[in-house]
One Martini backbone bead per residue (centre of mass of N, CA, C, O) as a GRO file, in nm:
protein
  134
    1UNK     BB    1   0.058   0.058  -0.026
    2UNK     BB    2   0.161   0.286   0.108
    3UNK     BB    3   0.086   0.601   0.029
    4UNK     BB    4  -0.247   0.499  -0.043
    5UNK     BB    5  -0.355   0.499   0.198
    6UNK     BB    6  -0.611   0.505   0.443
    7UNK     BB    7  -0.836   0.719   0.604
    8UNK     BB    8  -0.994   0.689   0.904
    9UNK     BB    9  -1.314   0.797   0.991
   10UNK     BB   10  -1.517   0.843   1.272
   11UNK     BB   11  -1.844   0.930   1.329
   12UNK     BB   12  -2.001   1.112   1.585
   13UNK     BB   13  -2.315   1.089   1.757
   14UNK     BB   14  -2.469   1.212   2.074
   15UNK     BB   15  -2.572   1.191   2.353
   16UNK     BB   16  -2.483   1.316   2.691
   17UNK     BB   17  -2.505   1.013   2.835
   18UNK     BB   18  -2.312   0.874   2.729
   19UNK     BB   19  -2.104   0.610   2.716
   20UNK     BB   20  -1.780   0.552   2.615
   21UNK     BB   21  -1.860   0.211   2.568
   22UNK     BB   22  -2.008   0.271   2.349
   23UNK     BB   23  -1.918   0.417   2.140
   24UNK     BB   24  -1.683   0.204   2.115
   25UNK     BB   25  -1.850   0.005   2.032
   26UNK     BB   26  -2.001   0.094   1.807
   27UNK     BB   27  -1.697   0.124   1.622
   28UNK     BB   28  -1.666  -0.173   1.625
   29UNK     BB   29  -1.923  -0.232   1.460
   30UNK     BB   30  -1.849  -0.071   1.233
   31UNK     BB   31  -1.560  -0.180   1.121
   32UNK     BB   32  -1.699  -0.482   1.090
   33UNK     BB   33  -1.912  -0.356   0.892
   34UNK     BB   34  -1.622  -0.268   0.685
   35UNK     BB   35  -1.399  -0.468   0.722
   36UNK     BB   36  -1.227  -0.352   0.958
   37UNK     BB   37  -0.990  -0.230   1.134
   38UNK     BB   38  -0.865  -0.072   1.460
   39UNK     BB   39  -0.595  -0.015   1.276
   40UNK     BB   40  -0.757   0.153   1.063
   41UNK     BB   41  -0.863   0.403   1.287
   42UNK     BB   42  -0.729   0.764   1.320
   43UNK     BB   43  -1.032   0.890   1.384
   44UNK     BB   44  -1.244   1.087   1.622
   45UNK     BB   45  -1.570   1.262   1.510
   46UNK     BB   46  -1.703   1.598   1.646
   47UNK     BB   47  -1.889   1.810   1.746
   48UNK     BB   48  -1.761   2.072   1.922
   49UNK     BB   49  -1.973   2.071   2.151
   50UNK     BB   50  -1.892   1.773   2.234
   51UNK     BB   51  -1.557   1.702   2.213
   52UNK     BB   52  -1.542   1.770   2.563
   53UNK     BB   53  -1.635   1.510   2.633
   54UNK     BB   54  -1.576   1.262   2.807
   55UNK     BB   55  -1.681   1.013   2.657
   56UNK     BB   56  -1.533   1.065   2.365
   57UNK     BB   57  -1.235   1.127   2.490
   58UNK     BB   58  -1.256   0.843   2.636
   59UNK     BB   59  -1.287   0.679   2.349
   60UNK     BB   60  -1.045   0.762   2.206
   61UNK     BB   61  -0.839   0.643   2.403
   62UNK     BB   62  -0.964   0.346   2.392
   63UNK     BB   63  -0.864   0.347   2.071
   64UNK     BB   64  -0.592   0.530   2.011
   65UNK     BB   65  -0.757   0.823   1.876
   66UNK     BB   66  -0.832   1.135   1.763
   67UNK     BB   67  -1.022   1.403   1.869
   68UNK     BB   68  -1.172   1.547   1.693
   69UNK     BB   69  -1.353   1.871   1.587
   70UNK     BB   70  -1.632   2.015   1.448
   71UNK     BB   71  -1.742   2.256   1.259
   72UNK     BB   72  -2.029   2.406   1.162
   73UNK     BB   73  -1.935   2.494   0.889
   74UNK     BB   74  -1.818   2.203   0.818
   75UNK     BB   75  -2.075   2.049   0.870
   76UNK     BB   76  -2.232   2.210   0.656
   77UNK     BB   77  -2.068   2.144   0.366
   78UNK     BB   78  -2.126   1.839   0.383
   79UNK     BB   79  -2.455   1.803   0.351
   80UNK     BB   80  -2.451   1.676   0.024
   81UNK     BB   81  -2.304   1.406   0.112
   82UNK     BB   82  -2.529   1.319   0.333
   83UNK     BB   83  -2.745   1.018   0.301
   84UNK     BB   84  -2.904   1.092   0.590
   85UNK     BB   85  -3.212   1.165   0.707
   86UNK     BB   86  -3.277   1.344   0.960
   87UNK     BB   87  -3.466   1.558   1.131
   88UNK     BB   88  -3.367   1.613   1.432
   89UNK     BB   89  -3.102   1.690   1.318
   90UNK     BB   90  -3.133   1.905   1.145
   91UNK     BB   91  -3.263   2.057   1.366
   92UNK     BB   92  -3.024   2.076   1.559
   93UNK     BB   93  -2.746   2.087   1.312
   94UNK     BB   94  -2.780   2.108   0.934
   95UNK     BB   95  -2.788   1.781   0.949
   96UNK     BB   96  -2.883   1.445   0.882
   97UNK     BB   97  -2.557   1.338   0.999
   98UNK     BB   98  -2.340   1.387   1.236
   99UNK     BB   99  -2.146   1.113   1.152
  100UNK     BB  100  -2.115   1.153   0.867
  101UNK     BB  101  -2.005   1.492   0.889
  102UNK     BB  102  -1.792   1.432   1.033
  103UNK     BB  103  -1.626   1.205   0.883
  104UNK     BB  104  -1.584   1.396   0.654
  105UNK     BB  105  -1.467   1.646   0.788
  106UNK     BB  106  -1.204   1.451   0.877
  107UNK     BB  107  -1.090   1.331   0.657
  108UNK     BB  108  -1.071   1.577   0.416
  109UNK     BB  109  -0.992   1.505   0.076
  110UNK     BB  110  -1.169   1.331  -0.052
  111UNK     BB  111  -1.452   1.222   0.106
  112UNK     BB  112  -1.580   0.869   0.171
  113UNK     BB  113  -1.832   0.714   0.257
  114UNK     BB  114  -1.832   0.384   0.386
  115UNK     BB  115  -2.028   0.415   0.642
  116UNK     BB  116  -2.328   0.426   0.717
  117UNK     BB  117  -2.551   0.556   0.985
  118UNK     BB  118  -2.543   0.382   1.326
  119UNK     BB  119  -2.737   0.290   1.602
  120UNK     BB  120  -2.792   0.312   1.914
  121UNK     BB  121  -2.901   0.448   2.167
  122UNK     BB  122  -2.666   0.712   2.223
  123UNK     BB  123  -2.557   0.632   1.942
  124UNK     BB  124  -2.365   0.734   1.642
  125UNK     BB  125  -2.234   0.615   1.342
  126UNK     BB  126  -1.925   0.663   1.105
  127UNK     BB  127  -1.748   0.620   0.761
  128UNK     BB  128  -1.487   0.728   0.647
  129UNK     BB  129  -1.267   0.819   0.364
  130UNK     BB  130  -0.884   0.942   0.247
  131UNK     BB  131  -0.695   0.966   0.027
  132UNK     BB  132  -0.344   0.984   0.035
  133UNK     BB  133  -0.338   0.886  -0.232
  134UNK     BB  134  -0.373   0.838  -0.603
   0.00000   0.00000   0.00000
């Protein structure tokens, strides 16, 4: 693979409610949903508003990727890449599926979602990637 390799990125909506481990388990269960391994994962991104809460921060550490944050201007310019319409979403956020939109926002330049957005009980998640090289 070398240059080729692709960049993924999980990315997550979820309540305030939501546990770590929730989250964590969710990802796990995106990455075998898309045939990819743990260590094919390199960031886990959420709305800004959300992304300094312990369960996110706390997940991403227990994945051993970086938290991104994804600003609101950056998730609304995904939004006519998003799949997913929630209205619940749409009118919280001004897009979709937070999960998808934030994936996408922080995959980089030429962005493909992987995995449409999966929900648990108190979180969804979605799979981006970036092709690092031509």
């Amino acid at each position: 693979m070398g240059g080729d390799e692709a960049m993924i990125v999980a990315g997550i909506g979820f309540r305030q409610s939501v546990e770590a481990d929730e989250i964590v388990a969710l990802v796990k269960q995106a990455l075998e949903r898309a045939a990819l391994s743990r260590n094919d994962l390199n960031k886990l991104a959420t709305i800004e508003a959300l992304a300094a809460l312990p369960a996110f921060t706390e997940a991403a550490r227990q994945l051993d990727v970086a938290a991104i944050p994804v600003a609101q201007t950056v998730l609304l310019a995904t939004a006519p890449h998003v799949r997913t319409q929630s209205a619940r979403s749409i009118a919280a956020h001004g897009v979709g599926s937070v999960a998808e939109a934030s994936a996408l926002a922080a995959a980089g330049p030429q962005p493909q979602l992987v995995l449409e957005r999966i929900t648990s009980a108190s979180a969804t998640c979605a799979l981006a990637r970036s092709e690092t090289g031509s």
